[in-house]
N, C-alpha and C positions, 0 to 999 in steps of 0.2 A: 539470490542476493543475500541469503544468509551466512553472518561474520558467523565462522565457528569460534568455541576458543582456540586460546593461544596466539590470536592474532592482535588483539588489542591491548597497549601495556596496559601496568594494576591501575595508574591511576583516570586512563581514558573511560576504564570498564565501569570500574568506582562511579563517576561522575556520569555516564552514563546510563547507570542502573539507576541510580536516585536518581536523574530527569527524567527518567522512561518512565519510571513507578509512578511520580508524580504526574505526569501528562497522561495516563493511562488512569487514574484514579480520578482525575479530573472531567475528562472525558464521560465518564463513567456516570459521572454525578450530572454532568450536561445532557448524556442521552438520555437521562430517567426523567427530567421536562419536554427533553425536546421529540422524541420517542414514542408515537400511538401506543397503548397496547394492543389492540389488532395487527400491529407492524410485527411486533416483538418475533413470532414463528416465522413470519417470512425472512429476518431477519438472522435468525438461526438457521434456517436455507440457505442463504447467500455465503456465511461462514463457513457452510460443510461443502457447497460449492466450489470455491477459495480453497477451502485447506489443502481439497481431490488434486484440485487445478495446481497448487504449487510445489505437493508432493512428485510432479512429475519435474526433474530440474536438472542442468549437467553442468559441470563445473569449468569459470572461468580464471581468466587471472587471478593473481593476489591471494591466492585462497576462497573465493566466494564464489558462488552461483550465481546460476541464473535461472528464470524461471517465471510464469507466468506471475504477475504480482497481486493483481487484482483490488487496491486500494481505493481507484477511480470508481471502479464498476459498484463498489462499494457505499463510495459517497455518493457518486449518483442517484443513488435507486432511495439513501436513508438520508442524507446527510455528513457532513466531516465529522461530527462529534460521534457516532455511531459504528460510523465505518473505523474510526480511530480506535472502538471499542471490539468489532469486529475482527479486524487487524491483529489488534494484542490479544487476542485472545486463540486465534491459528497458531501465532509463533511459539506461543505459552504452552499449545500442547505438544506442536511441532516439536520445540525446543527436547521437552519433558519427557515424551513416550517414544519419539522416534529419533531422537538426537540430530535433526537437522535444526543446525544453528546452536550456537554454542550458550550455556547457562552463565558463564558469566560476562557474554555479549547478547543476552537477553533484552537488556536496556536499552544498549545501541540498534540493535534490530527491533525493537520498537519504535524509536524514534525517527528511521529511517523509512522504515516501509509504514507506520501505522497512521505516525504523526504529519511526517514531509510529504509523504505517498498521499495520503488519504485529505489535506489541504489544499495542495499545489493542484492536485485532480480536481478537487471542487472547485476550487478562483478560476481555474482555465473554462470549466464546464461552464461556468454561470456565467463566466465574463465573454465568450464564445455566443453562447444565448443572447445574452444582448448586444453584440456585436451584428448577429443575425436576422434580429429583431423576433427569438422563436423557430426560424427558418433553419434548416438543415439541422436537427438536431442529432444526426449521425456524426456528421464531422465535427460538432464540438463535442460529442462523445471518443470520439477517435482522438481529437486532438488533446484532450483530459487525461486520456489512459499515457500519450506517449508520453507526455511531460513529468506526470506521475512517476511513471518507474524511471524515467533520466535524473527529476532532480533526487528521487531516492540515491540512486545510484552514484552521485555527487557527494553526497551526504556519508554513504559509506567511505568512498575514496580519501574524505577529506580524515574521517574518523580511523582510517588505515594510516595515515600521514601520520597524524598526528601520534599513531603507537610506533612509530619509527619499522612497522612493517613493510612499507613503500613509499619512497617518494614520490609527492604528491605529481609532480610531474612525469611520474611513470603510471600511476595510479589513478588518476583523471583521465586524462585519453585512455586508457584502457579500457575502463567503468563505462564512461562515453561512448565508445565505440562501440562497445558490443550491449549494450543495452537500448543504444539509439534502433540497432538493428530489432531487438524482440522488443524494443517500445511498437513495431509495424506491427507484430504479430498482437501486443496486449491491445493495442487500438481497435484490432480487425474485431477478435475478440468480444470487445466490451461497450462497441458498435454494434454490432448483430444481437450482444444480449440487452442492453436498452430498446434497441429496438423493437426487440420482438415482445419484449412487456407490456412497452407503449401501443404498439400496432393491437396486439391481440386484449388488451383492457382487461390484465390479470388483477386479481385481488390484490396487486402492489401496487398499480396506479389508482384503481379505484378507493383505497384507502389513503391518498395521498403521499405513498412511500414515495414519490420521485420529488424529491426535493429542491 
């Protein structure tokens, strides 16, 4: 799901970059209350986790990929304000060292996968929960992760639109459709890795990392 550049006009990327920088600084300042320090290591496990997992990625419409996203699995295990922190800071070096995903769509691929990914995963997960009443918390894991990379995936499409690199009516069902597909695969995923934290009562649950 990384926008390279070139895909976004000056002034999408522009406005882009200052809201990413700021909700990414924001966040930043939220996880340092919200954040055990005992969390902090496992929390820098889960990022090095994430970045393996998104390094592997193949290319779809419109210029972007696709790829394992990991923003749900993220908020789950710490929180949105964490995961949001986690998030930017994959792309940041993605971005930087390996050139997936473009520097001056940095902002926008923040906002997409760190911000909307890492939210949308959390309200689905906690509102699944109590939907549940606690019960099944596989499937409102699964269902956190699909929503997650969909509405990401929304969010690019719209932010492609709007740089006159696709019409949005070409560029939504596109985004749509093939990320509703590896939303199956991120669910399966980041279903089996909450679970297996929770079953096995790792030093993430027992310091209260699952949020």
């Amino acid at each position: 799901m990384h926008i390279p550049d070139g895909y976004l006009s000056m002034e999408v990327w522009t406005a882009t970059t200052v809201a990413g920088a700021a909700a990414a600084g924001y966040a930043l300042r939220r996880t340092r209350t919200a954040l055990a320090q005992p969390q902090v290591p496992a929390a820098a496990l889960a990022g090095a986790f994430i970045f393996a997992a998104q390094m592997l990625n193949f290319p779809i419409a419109g210029g972007t990929s696709g790829h394992f996203l990991g923003s749900a699995l993220a908020a789950i295990l710490f929180g949105p304000w964490a995961a949001a922190v986690i998030m930017s800071a994959v792309l940041i070096i993605q971005a930087v060292l390996f050139h997936d995903g473009g520097i001056t769509a940095l902002g926008a691929n923040i906002l997409c996968t760190a911000i909307i990914g890492s939210f949308a995963g959390y309200g689905v997960y906690q509102a699944g929960l109590r939907l549940l009443k606690g019960r099944l918390q596989a499937a409102a894991s699964f269902a956190a992760a699909w929503v997650s990379i969909v509405a990401a995936s929304c969010g690019v499409a719209l932010l492609l639109a709007l740089s006159g690199a696709a019409p949005l009516s070409a560029a939504l069902p596109a985004m749509l459709g093939w990320h509703a597909l590896i939303g199956i695969g991120e669910g399966l995923i980041t279903m089996a890795a909450a679970a297996y934290l929770t079953e096995r009562r790792t030093s993430l649950a027992r310091e209260g990392a699952f949020a």
